[in-house]
N, C-alpha and C positions, 0 to 999 in steps of 0.2 A: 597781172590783171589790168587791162586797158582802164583810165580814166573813165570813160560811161559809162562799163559795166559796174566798176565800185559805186559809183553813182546810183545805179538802179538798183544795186544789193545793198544798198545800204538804205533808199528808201522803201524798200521792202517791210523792214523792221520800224519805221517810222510809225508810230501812232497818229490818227487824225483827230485836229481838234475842230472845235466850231468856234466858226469867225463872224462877223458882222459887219459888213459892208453898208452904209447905210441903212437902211430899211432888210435886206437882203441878208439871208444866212446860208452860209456856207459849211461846206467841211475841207479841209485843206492840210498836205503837207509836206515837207520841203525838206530837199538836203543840199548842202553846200560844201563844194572845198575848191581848192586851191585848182583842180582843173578843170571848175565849172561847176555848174546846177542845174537842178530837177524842179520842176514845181507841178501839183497834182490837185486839183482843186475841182469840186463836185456842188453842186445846189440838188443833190437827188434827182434833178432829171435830166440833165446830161453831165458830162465828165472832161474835162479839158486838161492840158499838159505842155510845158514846156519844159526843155532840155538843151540848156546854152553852154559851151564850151567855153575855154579863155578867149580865144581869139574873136569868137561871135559877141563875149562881153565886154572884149576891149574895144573894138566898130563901134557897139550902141553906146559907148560909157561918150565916144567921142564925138557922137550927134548928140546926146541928151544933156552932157555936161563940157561943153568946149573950155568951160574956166579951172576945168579938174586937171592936172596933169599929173596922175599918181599912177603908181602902176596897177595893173588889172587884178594883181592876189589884193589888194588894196579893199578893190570895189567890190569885190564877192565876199570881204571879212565884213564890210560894210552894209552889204547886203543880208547878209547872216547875221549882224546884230542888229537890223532892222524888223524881220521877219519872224526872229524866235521870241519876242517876248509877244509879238502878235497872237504865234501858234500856242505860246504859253499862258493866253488870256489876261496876260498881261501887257500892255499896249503902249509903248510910250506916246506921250500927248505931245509930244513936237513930231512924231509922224504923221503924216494923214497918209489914207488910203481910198483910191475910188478905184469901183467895179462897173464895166458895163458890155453888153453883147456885141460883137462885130460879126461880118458877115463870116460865118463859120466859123467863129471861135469866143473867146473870150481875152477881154484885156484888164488888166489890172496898174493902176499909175499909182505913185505911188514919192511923195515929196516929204524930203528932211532936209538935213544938212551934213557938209564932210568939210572939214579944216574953213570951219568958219563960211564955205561958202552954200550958194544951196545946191543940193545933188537934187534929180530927178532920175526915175526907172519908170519902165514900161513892161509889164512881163506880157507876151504876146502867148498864147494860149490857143491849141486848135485843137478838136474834138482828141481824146484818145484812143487807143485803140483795141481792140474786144480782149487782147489777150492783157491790157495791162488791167481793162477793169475787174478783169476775172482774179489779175493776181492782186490786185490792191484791194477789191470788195467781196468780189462773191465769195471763193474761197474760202478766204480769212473771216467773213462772216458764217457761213458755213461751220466750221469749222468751232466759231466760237460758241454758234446757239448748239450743236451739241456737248460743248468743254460743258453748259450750264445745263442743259438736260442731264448730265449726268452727274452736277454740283446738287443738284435741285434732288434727285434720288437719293443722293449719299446722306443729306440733312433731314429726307424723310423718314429713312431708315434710323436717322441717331435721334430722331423726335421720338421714332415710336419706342426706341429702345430705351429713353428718356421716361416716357410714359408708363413702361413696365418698372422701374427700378423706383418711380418711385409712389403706384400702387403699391409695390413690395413693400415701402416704407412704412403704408396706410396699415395695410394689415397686421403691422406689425407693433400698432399703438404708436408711431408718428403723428405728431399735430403738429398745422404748422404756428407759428408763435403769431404771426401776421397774414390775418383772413386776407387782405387785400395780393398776396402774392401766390392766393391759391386760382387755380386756372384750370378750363375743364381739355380732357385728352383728346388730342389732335387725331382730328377725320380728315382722310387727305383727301375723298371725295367733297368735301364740304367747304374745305380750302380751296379745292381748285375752282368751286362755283364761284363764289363769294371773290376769288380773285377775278374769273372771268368778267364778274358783273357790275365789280367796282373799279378794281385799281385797273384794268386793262383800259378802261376807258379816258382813266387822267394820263397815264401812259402815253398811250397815242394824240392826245393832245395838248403835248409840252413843246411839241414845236418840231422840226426838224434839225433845226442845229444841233440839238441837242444827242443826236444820236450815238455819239464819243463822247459822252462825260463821265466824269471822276472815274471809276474803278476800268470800266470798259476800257479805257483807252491801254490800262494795264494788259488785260487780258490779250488784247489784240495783240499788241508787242509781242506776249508771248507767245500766242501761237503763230503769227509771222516767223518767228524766229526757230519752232519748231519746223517750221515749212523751209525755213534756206539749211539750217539744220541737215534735214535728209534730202534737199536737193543737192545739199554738197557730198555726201554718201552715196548716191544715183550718183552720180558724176565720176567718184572716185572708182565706183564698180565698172562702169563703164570701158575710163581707161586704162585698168586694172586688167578687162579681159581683152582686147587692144585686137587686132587683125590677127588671124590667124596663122601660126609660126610655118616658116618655109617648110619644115623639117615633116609635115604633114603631106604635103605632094611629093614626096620623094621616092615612093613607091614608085610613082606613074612618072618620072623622067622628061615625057613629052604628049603631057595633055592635051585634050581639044582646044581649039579656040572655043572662046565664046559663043561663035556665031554657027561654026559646027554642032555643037552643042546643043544649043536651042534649037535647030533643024532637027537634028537626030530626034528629037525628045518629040516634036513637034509630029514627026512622021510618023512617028513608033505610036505616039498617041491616036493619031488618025487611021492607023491601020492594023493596029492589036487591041482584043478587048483587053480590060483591068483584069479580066477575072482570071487570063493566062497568066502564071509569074514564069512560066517556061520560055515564054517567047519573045518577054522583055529585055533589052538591049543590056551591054552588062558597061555599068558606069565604070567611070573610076576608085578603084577598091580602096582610097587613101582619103577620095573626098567628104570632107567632113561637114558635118553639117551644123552650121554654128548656130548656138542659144539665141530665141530669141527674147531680145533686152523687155524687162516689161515696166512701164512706166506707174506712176501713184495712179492713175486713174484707168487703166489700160484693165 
């Protein structure tokens, strides 16, 4: 596997966290190795991305730090222990971080230190593009609000069956020893009001960074990982069932061209109705006709 593809599969599985630029909240997430980086960072109304190889990191390392002379796996370990206690909300106080909009994209600068001297980065940022937003948000969001639509039914179902087991109890001369632990039976229409009309509303107003916090950030990993999971099974079927074996034409010795072919079809089409099958031309008796592949969303 090429260097950027591991790069992009592997930020795939990345979780996003929420960062804090200034005033400014973000979501943001990043992967690093040894033949470059990815960085994917969103404020909810547009979505930006950059994706730097070695050699693109060792040019900028040599304009932004002329007093560095380390090597380039160097800068990207460096850059990797600058970024991950960031994305882990954890932030070292001798890093600083500024963000601000450039004409189409987004740039992020970004000052510490490397062997005593100071290092400076620049990560340059330009809009992304529909297919990465799809695979980095919609999807995997997607995805997640129904993992909890159907979290959310399986703990309805074990409330109410909660509820019967232990009116069984009542009627059966249970008391409970502490009135404060007694509770009246769960109406899941009554629940869902009372949700609507209260908690939905602090909900949506805790801010936007907050959109990946605590558990979420779990969930999403997971079903990221579900999605390369069976993208790697799609893939494998794929070249599993591979071009079509020679051994299949072997009937017909010396087929049409191509170009034959699509004439014959062409003619026959314009000058036979569908409804005669007597009059229709006779193919090739060996020509098979291959499955077509069907994709997750197809």
């Amino acid at each position: 596997m090429e260097g950027s593809e591991e790069l992009e599969s592997s930020l795939l599985t990345q979780p996003w966290a929420s960062v804090c630029f200034g005033e400014s909240a973000f979501l943001a997430k990043a992967c690093f190795r040894d033949t470059g980086y990815i960085l994917l960072i969103s404020d909810l109304s547009g979505v930006w991305y950059e994706s730097a190889d070695a050699e693109a990191v060792g040019q900028r390392s040599k304009e932004l730090n002329k007093r560095l002379t380390v090597h380039v796996s160097s800068f990207l370990h460096h850059l990797c222990k600058l970024m991950c206690p960031l994305l882990a909300g954890q932030p070292d106080a001798t890093t600083s971080f500024s963000c601000h909009h450039t004409a189409g994209g987004l740039s992020l600068h970004v000052k510490s230190e490397l062997s005593g001297l100071p290092f400076y980065w620049d990560f340059h940022c330009c809009p992304a593009p529909m297919e990465m937003v799809s695979c980095h948000l919609v999807r995997p969001l997607i995805r997640m609000s129904l993992a909890l639509q159907y979290q959310v039914q399986e703990l309805t179902s074990l409330l109410l069956q909660k509820d019967a087991e232990i009116e069984d109890y009542r009627e059966s001369g249970a008391a409970l020893s502490r009135d404060r632990l007694q509770t009246e039976p769960f109406q899941e229409k009554t629940f869902q009001q009372n949700f609507m009309a209260e908690s939905l509303p602090e909900i949506c107003g805790a801010g936007e960074g907050q959109a990946f916090a605590s558990a979420l950030r779990q969930l999403y990993a997971a079903v990221t990982q579900q999605e390369a999971k069976q993208a790697r099974k799609r893939q494998h079927s794929e070249d599993s069932e591979g071009p079509a074996p020679a051994a299949e034409t072997a009937g017909h010795p010396h087929p049409l061209p191509p170009s034959q072919e699509d004439e014959t079809a062409s003619s026959s089409e314009g000058t036979m109705p569908s409804s005669s099958p007597a009059q229709k031309p006779r193919l090739p008796a060996a020509k098979a006709k291959r499955k077509k592949v069907k994709g997750l969303f197809s």
